[in-house]
C-alpha positions as CSV (number, residue, x, y, z in Angstrom):
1,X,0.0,0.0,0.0
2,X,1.4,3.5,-0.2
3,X,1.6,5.4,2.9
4,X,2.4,8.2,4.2
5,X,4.0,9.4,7.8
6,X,3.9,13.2,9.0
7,X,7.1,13.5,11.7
8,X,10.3,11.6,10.9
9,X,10.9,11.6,14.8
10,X,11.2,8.1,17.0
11,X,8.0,6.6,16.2
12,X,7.7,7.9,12.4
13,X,11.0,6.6,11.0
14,X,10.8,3.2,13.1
15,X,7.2,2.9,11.9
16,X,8.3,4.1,8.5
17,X,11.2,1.5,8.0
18,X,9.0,-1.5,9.3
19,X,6.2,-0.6,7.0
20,X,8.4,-0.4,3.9
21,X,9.9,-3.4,5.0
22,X,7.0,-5.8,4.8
23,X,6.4,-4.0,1.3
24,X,4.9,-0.9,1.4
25,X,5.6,2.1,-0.3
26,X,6.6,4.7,2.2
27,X,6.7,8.7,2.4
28,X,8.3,10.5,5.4
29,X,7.6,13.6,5.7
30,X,9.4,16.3,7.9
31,X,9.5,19.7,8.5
32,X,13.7,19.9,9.4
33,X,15.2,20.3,5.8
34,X,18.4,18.9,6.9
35,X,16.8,15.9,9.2
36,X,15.6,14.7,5.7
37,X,18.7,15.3,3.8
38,X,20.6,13.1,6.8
39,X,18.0,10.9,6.2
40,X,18.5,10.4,2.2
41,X,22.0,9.9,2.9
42,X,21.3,7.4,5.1
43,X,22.2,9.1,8.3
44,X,19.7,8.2,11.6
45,X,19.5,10.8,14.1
46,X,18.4,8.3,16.9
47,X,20.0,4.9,17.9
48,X,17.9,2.5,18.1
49,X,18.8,-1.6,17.3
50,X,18.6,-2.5,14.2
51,X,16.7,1.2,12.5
52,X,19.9,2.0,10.2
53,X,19.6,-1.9,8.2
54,X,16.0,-1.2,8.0
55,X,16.4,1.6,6.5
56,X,19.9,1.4,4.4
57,X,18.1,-1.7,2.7
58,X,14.2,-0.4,2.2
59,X,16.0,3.4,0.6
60,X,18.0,1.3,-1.3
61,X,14.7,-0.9,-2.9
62,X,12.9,2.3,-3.3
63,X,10.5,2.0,-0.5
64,X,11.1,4.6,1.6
65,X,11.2,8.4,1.0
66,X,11.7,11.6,2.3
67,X,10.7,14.9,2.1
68,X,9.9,18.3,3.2
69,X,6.2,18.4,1.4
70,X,3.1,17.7,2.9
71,X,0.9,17.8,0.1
72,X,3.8,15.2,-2.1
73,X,3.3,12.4,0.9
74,X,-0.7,13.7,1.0
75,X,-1.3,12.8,-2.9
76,X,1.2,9.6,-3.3
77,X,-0.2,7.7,-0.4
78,X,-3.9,6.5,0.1
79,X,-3.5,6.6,4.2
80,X,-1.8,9.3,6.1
81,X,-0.4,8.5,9.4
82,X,0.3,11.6,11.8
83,X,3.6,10.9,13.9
84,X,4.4,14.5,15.3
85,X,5.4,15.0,19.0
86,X,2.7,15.5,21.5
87,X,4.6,17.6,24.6
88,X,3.4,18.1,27.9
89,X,2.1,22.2,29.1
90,X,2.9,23.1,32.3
91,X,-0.3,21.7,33.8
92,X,0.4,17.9,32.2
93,X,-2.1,18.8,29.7
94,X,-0.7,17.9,26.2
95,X,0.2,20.2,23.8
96,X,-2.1,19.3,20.4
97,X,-0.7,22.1,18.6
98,X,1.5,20.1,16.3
99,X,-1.5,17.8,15.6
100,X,-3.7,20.9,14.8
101,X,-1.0,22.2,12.3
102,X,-0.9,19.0,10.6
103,X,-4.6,18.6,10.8
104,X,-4.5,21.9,8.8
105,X,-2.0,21.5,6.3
106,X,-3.4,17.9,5.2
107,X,-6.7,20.1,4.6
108,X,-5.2,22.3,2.5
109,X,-3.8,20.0,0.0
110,X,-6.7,17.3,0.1
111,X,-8.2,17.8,-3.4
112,X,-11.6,16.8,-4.3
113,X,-12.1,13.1,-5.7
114,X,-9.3,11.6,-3.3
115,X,-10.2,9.9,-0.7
116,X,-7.4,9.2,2.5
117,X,-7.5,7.6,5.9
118,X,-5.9,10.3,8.1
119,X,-4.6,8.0,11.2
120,X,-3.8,9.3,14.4
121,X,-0.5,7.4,15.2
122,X,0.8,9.8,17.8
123,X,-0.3,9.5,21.8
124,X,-2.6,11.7,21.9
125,X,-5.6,12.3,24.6
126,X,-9.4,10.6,23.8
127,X,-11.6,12.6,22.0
128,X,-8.6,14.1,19.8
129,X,-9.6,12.3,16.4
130,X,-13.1,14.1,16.3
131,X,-11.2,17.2,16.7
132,X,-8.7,16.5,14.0
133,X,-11.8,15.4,11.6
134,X,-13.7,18.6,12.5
135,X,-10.5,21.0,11.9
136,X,-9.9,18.8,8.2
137,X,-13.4,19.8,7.4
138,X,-13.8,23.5,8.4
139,X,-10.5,24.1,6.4
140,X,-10.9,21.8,3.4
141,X,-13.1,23.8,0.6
142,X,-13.1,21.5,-2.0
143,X,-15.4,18.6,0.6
144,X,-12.6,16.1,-0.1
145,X,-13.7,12.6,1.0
146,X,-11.8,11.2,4.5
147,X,-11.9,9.5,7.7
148,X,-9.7,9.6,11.1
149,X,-8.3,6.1,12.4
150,X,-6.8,5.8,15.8
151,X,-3.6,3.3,15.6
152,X,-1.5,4.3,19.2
153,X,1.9,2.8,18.8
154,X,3.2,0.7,21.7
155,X,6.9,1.0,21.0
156,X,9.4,0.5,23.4
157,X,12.9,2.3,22.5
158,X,15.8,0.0,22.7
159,X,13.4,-2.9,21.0
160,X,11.2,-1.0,18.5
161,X,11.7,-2.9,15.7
162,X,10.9,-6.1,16.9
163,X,8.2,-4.5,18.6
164,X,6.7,-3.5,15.4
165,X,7.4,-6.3,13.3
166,X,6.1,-8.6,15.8
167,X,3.4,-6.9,18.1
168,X,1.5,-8.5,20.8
169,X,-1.8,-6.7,19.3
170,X,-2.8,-3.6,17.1
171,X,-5.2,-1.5,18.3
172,X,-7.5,0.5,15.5
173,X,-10.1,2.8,16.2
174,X,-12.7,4.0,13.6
175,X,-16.0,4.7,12.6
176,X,-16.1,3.6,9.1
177,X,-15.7,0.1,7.9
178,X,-14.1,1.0,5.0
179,X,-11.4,2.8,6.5
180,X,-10.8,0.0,9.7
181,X,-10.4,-2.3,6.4
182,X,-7.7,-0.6,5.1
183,X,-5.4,-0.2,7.9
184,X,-6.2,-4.4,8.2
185,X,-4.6,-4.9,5.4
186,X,-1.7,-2.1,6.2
187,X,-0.8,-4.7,9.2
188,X,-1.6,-8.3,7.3
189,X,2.0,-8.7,7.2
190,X,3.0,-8.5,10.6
191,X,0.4,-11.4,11.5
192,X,-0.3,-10.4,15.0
193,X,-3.9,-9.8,16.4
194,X,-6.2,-6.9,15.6
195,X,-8.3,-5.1,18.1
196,X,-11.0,-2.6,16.0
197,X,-12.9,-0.3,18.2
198,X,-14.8,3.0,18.0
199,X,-11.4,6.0,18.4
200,X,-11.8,7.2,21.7
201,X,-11.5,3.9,23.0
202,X,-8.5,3.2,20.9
203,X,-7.2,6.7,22.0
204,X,-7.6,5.8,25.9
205,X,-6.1,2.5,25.6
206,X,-2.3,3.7,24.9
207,X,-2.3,6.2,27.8
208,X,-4.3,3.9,30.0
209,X,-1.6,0.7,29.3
210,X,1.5,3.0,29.7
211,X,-0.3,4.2,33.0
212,X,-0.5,0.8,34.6
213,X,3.0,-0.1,33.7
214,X,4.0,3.1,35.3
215,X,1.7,1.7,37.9
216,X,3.6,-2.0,38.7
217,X,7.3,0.4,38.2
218,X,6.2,2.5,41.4
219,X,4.7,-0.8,43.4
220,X,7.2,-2.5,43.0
221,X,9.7,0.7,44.3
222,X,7.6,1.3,47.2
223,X,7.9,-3.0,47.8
224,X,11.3,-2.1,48.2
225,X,11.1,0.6,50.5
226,X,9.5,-2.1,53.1
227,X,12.3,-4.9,52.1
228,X,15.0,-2.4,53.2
229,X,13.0,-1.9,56.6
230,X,12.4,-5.5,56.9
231,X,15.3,-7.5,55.8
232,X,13.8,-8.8,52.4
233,X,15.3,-8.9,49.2
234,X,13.0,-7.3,46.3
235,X,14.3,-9.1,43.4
236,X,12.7,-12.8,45.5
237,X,9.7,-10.8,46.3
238,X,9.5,-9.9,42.6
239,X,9.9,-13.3,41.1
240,X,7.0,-14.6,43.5
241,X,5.1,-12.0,42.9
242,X,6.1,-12.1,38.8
243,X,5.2,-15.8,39.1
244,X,1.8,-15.7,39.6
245,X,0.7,-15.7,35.8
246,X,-2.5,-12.7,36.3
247,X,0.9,-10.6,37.6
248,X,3.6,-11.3,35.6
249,X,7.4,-10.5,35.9
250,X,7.5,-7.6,33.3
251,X,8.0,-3.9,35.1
252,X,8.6,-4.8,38.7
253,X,12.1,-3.7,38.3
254,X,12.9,-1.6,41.8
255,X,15.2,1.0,41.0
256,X,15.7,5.1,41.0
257,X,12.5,5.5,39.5
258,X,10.6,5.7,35.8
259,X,11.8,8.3,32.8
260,X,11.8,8.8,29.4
261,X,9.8,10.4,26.5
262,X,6.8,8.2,27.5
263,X,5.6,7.3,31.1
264,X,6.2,11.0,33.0
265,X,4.5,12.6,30.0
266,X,1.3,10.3,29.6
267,X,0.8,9.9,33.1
268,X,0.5,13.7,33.9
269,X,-1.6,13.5,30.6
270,X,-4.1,11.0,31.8
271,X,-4.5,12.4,35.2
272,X,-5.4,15.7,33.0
273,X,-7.6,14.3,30.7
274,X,-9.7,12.4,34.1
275,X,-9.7,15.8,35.6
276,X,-11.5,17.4,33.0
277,X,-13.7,15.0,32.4
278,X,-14.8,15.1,36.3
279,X,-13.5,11.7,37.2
280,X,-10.4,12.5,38.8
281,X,-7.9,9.4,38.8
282,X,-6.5,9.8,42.1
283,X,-4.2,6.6,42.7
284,X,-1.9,7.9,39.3
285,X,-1.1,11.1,41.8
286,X,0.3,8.5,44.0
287,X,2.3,6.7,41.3
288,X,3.9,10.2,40.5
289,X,4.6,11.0,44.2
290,X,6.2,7.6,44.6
291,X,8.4,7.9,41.2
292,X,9.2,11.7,42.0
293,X,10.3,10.6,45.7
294,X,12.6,7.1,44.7
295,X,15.3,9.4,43.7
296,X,15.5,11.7,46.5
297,X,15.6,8.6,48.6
298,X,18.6,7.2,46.3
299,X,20.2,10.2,46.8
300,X,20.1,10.1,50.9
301,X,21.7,6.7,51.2
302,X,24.7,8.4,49.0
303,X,24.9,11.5,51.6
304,X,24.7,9.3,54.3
305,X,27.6,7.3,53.1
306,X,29.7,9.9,52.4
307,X,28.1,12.6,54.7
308,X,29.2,15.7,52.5
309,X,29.0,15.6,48.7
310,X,30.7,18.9,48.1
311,X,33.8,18.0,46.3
312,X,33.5,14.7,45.7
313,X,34.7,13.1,43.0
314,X,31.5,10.9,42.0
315,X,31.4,8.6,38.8
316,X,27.7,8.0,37.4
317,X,27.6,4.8,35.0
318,X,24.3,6.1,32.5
319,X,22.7,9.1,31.1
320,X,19.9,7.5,29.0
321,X,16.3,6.6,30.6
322,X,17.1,2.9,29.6
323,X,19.4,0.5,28.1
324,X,19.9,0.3,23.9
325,X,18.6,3.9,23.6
326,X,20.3,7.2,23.5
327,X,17.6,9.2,24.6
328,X,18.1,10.9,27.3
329,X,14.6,12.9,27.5
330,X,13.6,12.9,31.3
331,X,16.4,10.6,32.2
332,X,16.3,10.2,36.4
333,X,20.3,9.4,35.6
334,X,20.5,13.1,34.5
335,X,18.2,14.7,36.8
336,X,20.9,12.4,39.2
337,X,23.8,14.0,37.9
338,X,22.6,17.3,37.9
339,X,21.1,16.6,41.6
340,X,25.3,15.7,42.8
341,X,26.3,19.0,40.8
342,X,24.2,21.2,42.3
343,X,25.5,20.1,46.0
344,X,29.1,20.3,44.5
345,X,30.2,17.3,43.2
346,X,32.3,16.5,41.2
347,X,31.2,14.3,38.5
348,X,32.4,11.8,35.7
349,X,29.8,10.5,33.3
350,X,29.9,7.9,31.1
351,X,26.9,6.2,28.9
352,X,27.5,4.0,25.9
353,X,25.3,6.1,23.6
354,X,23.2,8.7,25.4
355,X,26.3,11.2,26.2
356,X,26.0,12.9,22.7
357,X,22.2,13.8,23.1
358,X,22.9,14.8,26.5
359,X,25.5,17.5,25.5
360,X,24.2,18.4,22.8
361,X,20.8,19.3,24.6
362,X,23.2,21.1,27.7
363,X,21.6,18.8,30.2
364,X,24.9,17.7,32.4
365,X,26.4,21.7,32.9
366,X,29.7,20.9,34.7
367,X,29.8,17.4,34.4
368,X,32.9,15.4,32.9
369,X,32.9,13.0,30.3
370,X,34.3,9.9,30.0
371,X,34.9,7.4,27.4
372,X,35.0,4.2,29.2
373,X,33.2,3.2,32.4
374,X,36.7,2.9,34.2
375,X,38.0,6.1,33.0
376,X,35.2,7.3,34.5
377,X,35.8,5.7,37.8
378,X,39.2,6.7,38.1
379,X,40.1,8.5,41.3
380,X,35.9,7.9,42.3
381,X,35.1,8.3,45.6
382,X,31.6,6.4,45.0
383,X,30.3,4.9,41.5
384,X,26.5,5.1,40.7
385,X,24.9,2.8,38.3
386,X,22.3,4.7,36.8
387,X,21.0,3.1,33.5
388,X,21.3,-0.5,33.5
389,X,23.5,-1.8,30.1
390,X,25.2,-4.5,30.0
391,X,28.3,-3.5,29.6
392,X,28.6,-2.2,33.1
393,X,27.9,-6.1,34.3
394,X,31.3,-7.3,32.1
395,X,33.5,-4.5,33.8
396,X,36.8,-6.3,35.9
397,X,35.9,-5.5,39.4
398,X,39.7,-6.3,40.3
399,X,40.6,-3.4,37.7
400,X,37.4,-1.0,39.0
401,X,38.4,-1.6,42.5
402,X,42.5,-0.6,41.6
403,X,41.1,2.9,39.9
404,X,38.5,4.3,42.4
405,X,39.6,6.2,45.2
406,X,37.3,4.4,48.3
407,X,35.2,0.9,47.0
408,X,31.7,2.4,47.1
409,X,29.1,1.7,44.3
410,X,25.5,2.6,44.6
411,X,23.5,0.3,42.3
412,X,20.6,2.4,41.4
413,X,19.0,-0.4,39.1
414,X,20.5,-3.2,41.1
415,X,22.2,-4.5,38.3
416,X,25.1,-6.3,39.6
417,X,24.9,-9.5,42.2
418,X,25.2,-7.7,45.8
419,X,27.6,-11.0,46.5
420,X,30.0,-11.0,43.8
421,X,30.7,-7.4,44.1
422,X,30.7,-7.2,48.1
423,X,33.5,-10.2,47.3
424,X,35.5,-8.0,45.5
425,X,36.6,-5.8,48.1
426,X,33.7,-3.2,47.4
427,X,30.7,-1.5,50.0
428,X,28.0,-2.1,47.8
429,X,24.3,-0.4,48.1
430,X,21.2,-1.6,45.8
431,X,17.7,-1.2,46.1
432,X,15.1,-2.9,48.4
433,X,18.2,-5.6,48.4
434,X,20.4,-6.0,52.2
């Protein structure tokens, strides 16, 4: 089918590439003139595993495009996915403006005779696809024939292309058969099952699921406030809690607390969007207090270790908000860093592919930068773990142990074993762990 994807950003490109790679004909389209022309040259501004083959090999066969003109990816594709960034206002509302721009610009170049399938692709709150059908409408003169789909993404970065290519379910929201039949066969490829249901059910779905899983993260984090007090380990409590099959093990991780493009912003979203429809969701307030407090909490069992931080020389192991991603958009390992700088720390940084983003962006003012884990380390008078890649678990804790200045790591995502590490010489702190 020929499609078409407004926003080259994370979920347009990875969506982009998958669909061109299960033979579709694909136009990107992007506002960032020089974004595109990275892209035609087969540049990718994001890491994530496996993107650049994707795309290398479906540029290469002619699939997928790019290009600066709305109304070129408008009238070459018969469905138009909108993939634009949906930011959070002050007041955890979302910002639509994007979406209403877009909304507007596909009006103007609709022409009379076509007909498209305008698909929602971006989170966005419920209730947004009527609005994006009733701005089309009031700004399309010529009555061009369309309907709005809702097809949330449920993408996680560091796996998104296996996420796409082989999804648990796909959601689609719509009002008109002949529309919900189209974007079946869009996805007939990827043989995984379809949910159709009216939009603003589709539209609550994807804040509702990243909600809960936010949800289990914070559990799970205050589980481990009462194993420290009690003596029990989280990681057993986990597994017999992950064990029971209505649970499951997936997101009861203790650590320093959720980040990322996705969870802060749709959780402050959803608590909006129940406030002004008069059923205020209460318990998510609680799952932000809990997240928002993990880190302070983090943060006291490193003071009262080393009792001053001013002038320390502290190394910090991560700056992305997970592993096999370099984004580092509300990391808690750089609201961390910048935490230790502001009492006077000194601090090392190193992160296999997140340091780039986070300099470029100015978000670790004063920090150093490291190129290996124990460069970083070197001369340490405490190591935090603060994103959990695997390369920090295949470190020589002999070698670690020779470069630091005093043996104390805090294990902010308890990656490594408590016992190995506390054999090698070091004071070792975790989470919920003794």
């Amino acid at each position: 089918m020929k499609l078409c994807i407004i926003g080259s950003g994370y979920v347009g490109l990875v969506s982009g590439a998958c669909f061109a790679e299960v033979g579709h004909n694909v136009i990107c389209v992007d506002n960032n003139a020089k974004k595109v022309e990275q892209l035609r040259a087969g540049k990718v501004p994001i890491y994530e595993p496996g993107l650049e083959d994707l795309l290398h090999r479906n540029v290469a066969a002619k699939r997928l495009h790019f290009t600066t003109s709305t109304e070129e990816g408008v009238d070459g594709s018969d469905v138009v996915f909108i993939a634009v960034p949906t930011p959070p206002q002050p007041d955890g509302s979302v910002d639509l403006s994007y979406i209403e721009k877009v909304a507007r610009e596909i009006s103007a170049v609709l022409k009379p005779g076509q007909y498209r399938v305008i698909v929602d692709k971006s989170t966005v709150p419920v209730k947004t696809g009527e609005k994006v059908a009733d701005t089309i409408r009031r700004y399309n003169k010529g009555g061009a024939e369309f309907d709005v789909v809702s097809n949330p993404e449920f993408l996680r970065e560091g796996c998104a292309v296996p996420d796409l290519m082989k999804p648990d379910r796909i959601v689609i929201g719509g009002n008109s058969e002949r529309a919900v039949a189209m974007m079946q066969k869009i996805y007939e490829p990827f043989m995984a099952p379809v949910l159709v249901t009216d939009i603003n059910s589709a539209e609550l779905i994807k804040h509702a699921a990243n909600s809960f899983l936010a949800l289990k993260i914070s559990y799970i984090n205050a589980v481990a406030r009462i194993c420290e007090a009690s003596g029990a380990d989280v990681e057993k409590v986990a597994d017999g809690i992950g064990s029971d099959k209505r649970i499951g093990r997936n997101f009861l991780n203790a650590g320093i607390g959720y980040g990322g493009s996705c969870f802060p912003k749709d959780i402050a979203a959803f608590i909006a969007i129940s406030e002004d429809l008069g059923v205020p969701f209460t318990l998510l307030k609680e799952v932000e207090k809990i997240n928002h407090s993990q880190r302070e909490r983090f943060l006291s069992k490193i003071r009262e270790s080393l009792w001053v931080l001013k002038d320390k020389k502290i190394a910090v192991w991560g700056l992305a908000f997970k592993p096999d991603t370099d984004d580092v958009r509300c990391s808690v390992a750089i609201d961390l860093v910048n935490d230790l700088l502001k009492e006077g720390a000194e601090v090392t940084v190193y992160d296999p592919k997140g340091t780039e983003k986070a300099l470029e962006f100015d978000l670790i003012k004063g920090a150093k930068v490291a190129k290996t884990p124990l460069e970083a380390a070197s001369g340490a008078e405490a190591l935090i773990i603060a994103t959990e890649w695997k390369e920090f678990t295949t470190v020589d804790l002999g070698e670690l142990k020779k470069v630091m200045h005093t043996s104390l790591i805090f294990d902010g995502r308890n990656l490594l074993n408590p016992d190995t590490v506390r054999a090698a010489g070091f004071q070792y702190t975790s989470i919920g762990r003794s």
